[in-house]
C-alpha positions as a printed Julia matrix, in Angstrom:
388×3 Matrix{Float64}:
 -56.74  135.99  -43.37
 -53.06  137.08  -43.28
 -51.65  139.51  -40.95
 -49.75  142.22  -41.61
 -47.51  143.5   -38.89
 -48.21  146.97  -37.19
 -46.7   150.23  -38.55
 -44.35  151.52  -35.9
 -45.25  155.43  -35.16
 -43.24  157.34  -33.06
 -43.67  160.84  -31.98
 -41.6   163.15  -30.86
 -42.26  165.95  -28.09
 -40.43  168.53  -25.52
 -43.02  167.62  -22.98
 -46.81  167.65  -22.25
 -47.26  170.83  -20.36
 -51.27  171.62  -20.86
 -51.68  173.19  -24.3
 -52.99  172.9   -27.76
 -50.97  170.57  -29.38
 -50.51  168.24  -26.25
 -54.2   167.87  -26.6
 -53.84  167.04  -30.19
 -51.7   164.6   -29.71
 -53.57  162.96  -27.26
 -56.59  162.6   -29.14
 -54.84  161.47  -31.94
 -53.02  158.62  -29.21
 -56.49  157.72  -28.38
 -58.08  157.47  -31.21
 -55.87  156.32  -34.05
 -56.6   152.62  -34.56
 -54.19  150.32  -32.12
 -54.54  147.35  -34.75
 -52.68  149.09  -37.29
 -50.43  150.81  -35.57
 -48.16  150.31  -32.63
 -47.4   154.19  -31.46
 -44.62  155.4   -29.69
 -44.12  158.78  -27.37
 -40.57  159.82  -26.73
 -40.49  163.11  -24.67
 -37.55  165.39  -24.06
 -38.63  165.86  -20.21
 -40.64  163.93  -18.25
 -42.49  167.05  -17.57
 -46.22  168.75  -17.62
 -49.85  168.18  -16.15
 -50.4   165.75  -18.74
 -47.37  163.72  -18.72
 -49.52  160.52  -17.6
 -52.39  160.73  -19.47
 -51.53  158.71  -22.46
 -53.24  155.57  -23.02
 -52.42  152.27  -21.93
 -51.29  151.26  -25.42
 -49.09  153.7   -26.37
 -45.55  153.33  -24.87
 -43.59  155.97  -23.52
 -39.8   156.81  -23.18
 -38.23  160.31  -22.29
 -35.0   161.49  -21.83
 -34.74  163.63  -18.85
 -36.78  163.92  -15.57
 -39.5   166.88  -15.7
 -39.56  169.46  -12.75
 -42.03  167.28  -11.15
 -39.49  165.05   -9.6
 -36.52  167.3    -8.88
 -35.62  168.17   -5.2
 -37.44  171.26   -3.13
 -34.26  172.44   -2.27
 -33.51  175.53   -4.77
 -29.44  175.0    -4.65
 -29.91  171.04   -5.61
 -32.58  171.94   -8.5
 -30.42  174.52  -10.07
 -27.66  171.19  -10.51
 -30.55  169.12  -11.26
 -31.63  171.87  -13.69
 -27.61  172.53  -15.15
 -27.23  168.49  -15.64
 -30.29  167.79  -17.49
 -29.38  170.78  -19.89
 -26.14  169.11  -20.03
 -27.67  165.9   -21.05
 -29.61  166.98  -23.7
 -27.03  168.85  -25.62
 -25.08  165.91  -25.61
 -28.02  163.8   -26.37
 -28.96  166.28  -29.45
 -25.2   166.04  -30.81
 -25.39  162.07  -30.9
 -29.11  161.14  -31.63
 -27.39  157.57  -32.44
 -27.52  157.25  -28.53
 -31.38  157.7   -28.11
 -32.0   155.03  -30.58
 -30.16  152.71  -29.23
 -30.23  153.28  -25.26
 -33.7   154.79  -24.99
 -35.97  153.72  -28.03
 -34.01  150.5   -28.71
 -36.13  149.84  -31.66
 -36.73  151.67  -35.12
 -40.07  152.93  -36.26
 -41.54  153.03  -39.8
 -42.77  156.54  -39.54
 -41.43  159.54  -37.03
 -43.8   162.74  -36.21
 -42.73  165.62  -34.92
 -45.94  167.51  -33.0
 -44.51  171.14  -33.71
 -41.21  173.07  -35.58
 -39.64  172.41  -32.27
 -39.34  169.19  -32.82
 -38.46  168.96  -36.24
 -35.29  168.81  -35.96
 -35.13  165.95  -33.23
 -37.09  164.06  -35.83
 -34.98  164.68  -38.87
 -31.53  164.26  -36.99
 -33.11  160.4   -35.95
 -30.33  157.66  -37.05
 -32.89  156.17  -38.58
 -32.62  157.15  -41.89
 -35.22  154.63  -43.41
 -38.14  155.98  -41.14
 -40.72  158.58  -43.23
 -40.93  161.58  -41.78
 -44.14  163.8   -41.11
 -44.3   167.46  -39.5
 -47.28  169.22  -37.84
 -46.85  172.47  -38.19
 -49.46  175.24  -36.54
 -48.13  178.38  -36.73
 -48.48  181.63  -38.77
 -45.0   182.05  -40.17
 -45.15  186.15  -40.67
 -45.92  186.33  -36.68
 -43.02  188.92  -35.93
 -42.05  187.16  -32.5
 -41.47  183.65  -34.73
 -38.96  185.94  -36.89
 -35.93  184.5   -35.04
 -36.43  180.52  -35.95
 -38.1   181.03  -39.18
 -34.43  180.21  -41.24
 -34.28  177.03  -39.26
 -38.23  176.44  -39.9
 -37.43  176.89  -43.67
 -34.23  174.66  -43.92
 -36.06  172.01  -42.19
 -39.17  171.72  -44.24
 -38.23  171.16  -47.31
 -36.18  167.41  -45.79
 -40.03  165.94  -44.4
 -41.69  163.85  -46.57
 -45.1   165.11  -45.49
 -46.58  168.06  -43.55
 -49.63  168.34  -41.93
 -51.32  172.04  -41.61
 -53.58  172.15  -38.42
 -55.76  175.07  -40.58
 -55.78  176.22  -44.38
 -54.99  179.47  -43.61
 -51.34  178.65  -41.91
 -50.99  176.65  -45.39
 -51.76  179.94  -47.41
 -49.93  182.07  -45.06
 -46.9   179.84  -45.36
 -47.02  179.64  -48.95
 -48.13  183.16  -49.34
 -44.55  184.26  -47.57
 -42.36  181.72  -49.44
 -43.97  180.67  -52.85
 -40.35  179.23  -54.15
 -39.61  177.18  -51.0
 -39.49  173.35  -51.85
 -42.42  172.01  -50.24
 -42.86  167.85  -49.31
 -46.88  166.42  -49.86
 -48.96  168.49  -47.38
 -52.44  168.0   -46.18
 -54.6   170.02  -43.83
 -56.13  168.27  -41.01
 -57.79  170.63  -38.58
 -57.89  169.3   -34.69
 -60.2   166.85  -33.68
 -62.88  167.64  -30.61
 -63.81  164.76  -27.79
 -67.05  166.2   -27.53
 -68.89  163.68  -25.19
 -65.77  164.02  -23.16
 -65.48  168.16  -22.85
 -69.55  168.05  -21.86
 -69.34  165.38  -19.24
 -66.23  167.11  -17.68
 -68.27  170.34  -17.57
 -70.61  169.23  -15.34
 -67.85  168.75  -12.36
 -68.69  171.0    -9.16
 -66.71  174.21   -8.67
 -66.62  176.34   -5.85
 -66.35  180.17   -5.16
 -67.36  181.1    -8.5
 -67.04  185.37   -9.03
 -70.29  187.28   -9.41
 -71.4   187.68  -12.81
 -71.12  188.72  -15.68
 -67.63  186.58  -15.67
 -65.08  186.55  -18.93
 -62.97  182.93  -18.89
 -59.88  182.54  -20.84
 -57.44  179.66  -21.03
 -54.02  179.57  -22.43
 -50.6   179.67  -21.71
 -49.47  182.87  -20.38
 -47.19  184.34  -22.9
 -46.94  187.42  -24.8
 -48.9   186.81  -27.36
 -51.89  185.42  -25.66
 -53.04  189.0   -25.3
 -53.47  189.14  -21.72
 -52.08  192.72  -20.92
 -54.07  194.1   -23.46
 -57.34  192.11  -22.18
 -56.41  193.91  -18.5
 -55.82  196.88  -19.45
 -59.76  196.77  -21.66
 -61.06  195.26  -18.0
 -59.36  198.06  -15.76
 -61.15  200.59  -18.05
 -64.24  199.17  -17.95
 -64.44  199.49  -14.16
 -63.56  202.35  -14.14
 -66.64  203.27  -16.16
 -69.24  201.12  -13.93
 -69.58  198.45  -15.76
 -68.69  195.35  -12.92
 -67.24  192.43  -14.16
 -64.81  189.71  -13.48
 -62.15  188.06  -15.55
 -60.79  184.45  -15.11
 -57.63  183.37  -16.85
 -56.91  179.49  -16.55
 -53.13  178.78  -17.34
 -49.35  179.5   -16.27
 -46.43  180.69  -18.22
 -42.96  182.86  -18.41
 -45.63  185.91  -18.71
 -47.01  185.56  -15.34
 -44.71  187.97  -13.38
 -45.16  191.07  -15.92
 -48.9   190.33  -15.24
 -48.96  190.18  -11.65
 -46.93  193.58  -11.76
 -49.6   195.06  -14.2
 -52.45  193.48  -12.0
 -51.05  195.29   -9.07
 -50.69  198.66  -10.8
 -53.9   198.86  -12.2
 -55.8   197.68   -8.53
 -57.4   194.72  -10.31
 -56.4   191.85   -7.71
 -59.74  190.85   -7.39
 -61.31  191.1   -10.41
 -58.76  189.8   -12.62
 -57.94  186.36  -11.67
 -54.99  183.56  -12.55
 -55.93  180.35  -11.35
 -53.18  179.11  -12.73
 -53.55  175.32  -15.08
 -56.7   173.19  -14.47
 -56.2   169.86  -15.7
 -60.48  170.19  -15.93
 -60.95  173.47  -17.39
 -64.52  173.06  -18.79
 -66.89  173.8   -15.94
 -65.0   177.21  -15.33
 -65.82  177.68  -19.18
 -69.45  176.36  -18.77
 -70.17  178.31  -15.52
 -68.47  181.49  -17.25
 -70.68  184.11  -19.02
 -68.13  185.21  -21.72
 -65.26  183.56  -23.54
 -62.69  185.88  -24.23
 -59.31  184.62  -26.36
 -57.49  188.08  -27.13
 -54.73  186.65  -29.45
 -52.09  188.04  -31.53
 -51.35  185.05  -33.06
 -53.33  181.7   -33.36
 -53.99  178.76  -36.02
 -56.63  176.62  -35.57
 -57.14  177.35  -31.79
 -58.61  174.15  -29.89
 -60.12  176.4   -27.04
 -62.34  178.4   -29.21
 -64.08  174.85  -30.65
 -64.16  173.92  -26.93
 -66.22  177.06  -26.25
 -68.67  176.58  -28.6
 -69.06  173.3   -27.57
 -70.34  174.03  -24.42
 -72.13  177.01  -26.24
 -70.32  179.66  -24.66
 -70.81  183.16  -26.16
 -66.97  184.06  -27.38
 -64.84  187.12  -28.23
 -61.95  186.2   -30.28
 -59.37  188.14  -32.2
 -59.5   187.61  -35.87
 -56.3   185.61  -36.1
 -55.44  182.02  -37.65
 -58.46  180.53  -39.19
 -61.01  181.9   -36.01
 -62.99  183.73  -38.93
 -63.86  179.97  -40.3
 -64.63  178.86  -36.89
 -67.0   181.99  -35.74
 -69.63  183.45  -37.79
 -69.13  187.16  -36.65
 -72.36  188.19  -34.29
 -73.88  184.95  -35.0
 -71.5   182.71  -32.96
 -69.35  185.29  -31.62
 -68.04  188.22  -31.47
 -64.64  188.72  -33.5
 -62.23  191.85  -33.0
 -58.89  193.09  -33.59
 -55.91  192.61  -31.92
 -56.16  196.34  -29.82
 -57.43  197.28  -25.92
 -59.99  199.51  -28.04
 -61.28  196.47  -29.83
 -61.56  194.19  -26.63
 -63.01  197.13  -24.31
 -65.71  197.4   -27.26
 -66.35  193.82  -27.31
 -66.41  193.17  -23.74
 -68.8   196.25  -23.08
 -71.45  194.7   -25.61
 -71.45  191.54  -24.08
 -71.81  193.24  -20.5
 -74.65  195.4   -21.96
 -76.38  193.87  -25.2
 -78.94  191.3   -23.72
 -80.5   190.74  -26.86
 -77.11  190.32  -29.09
 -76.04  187.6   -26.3
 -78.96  185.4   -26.53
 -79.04  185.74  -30.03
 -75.35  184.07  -30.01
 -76.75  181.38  -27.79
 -79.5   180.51  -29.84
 -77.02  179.82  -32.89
 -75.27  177.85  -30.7
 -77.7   175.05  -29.54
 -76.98  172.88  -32.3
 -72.76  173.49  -32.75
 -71.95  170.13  -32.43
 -73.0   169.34  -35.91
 -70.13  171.2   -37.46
 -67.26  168.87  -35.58
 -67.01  165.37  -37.35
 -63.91  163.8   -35.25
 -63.95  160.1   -37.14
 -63.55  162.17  -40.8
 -61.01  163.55  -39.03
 -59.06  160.75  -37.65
 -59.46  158.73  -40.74
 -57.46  161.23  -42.54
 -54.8   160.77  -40.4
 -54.58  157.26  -40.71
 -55.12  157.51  -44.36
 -51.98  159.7   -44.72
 -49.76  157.66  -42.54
 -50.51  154.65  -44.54
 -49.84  156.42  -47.9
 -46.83  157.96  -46.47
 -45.71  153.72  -45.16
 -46.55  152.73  -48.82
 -44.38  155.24  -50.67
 -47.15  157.32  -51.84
 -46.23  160.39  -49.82
């Protein structure tokens, strides 16, 4: 039987803080099939809680040093800090010097994980590699206003984009019908099941009183998070006790730790900060809560059912084709009004909650991760064989 040699992959990343698409890529890492395809990871920093968690198999290169490994001392980490912005600029001006000093090979195919990598993928000196964009992001999301001319430019010079949900395709093409589009598919994000149960089960300590709200994701603005304090700080006020978890860090922390203080919530409204084992806080949680202004396919919310955890989500992305409203969940609008609402029938409608659980026993049947991956690999050998 003759051999054919591997297709050479790489993908291209800023860094693997813990989030969405780091996850993604993981999964895909670990699952795509090592015989036909030798995979490469080049990261811009060194940086994130999941920086070593790629598998054996896949090799890694990055540019810079991550945080991680810069000095204590404040006055040597702001040069640290200054030189490795240095670096990269000059690195993004002559990409000719990452091929050949960092990668040192050239790769049949080159993915870039998000638009902020798209254009470290299409300025590669290798011009015969196929290119292939993941893109998961409403594009009418007022806060992504800014980078949407660069978004636009860029995707027209991919030869294939992946969607991570069918709504971000109809959005996308909804808000520019006459933009020249490469192949696309739609490939929603695959689940480790087995994995997110057995991870559950580890031990946690000083869990709040109950009933307890979890929510994970990166602090930022548009996670929702003031507006989901400001619902929680009401609700106190009226008697109904509760507590509210938030697993994850971010640029949004200080504003939040400023509003915490203000409203007297210290102890009821909780940052842990990143868990690189979030599931048994989900699991030993009452409520999931994911107060969003702007989501696509969100990985947390399939986590959550998973481990058949009753869930308030805005109605954002494609979290209407994920939740069946009152059956699975609980979906709302993006307002304080909406989440107090929500959040006080969870606290106070026994019979709606167990409902929601029931529906949930047998979840896992909806997640089909192989279908999933074999798509993948289906379009990157297409895309190898000219048939993009």
């Amino acid at each position: 039987m003759t051999e054919y040699p591997k297709i050479k992959i790489l993908f291209r990343h800023r860094s693997m803080e813990m989030g969405g698409v780091e996850k993604v890529m993981l999964s895909m890492l670990n699952n795509l099939n090592p015989d036909l395809f030798d995979m490469t990871v080049c990261l811009n920093l060194n940086q994130g809680e999941l920086r070593n968690e790629f598998p054996k198999h896949v090799r890694k290169v990055y540019l810079t040093e991550g945080k991680e490994d810069f000095s204590k001392n404040m006055l040597f980490q702001k040069i640290q800090l200054f030189k490795r912005q240095k670096k990269l600029e000059k690195l993004k001006k002559n990409p000719e010097i990452i091929d050949k000093e960092y990668l040192k090979e050239t790769y049949d195919i080159e993915i870039a994980m998000t638009y902020n990598d798209f254009e470290s993928v299409l300025n590669s000196s290798n011009t015969r590699s196929k290119k292939m964009g993941w893109f998961h992001s409403e594009i009418n999301l007022p806060k992504l206003q800014p980078l949407v001319p660069a978004i636009l430019e860029n995707f027209p010079k991919f030869d294939h984009m992946i969607y991570c949900s069918a709504k971000i395709q109809k959005i996308m093409h909804e808000e520019y019908p006459n933009l020249s589009y490469p192949k696309e598919s739609v490939v929603i994000n695959a689940i480790p099941i087995e994995e997110i149960k057995k991870k559950s089960e580890e031990k946690i300590m000083d869990f709040p009183i109950s009933p307890v709200f979890v929510s994970v994701g990166r602090l930022h603005t548009r996670k929702g998070y003031r507006k989901l304090m400001e619902a929680h700080a009401r609700l106190l006020t009226e008697g109904f006790d509760h507590s509210v978890l938030i697993i994850g860090d971010g640029e949004e922390l200080p504003h939040l730790l400023a509003q915490q203080k203000k409203l007297g919530v210290e102890n009821s409204f909780q940052f842990l900060g990143n868990k690189m084992n979030p599931y048994p806080y989900i699991k030993n949680a009452d409520f999931f809560i994911m107060p969003s202004e702007s989501e696509a396919w969100p990985l947390v919310i399939a986590e959550a059912l998973i481990l058949q955890k009753p869930i308030i989500a805005t109605k954002v992305g494609d979290v209407e084709s994920m939740i069946k409203d009152r059956k699975t969940g609980f979906l709302i609008a993006y307002t304080v009004e909406a989440i107090y609402h929500a959040m006080k029938e969870f606290i106070t409608n026994e019979k709606l909650v167990s409902e929601i659980k029931e529906n949930l026993q047998n979840i896992d049947d909806e997640f089909d991760n192989q279908k999933i991956f074999d798509e993948v690999e289906q379009i990157i050998l297409n895309l190898h064989k000219g048939q993009s």
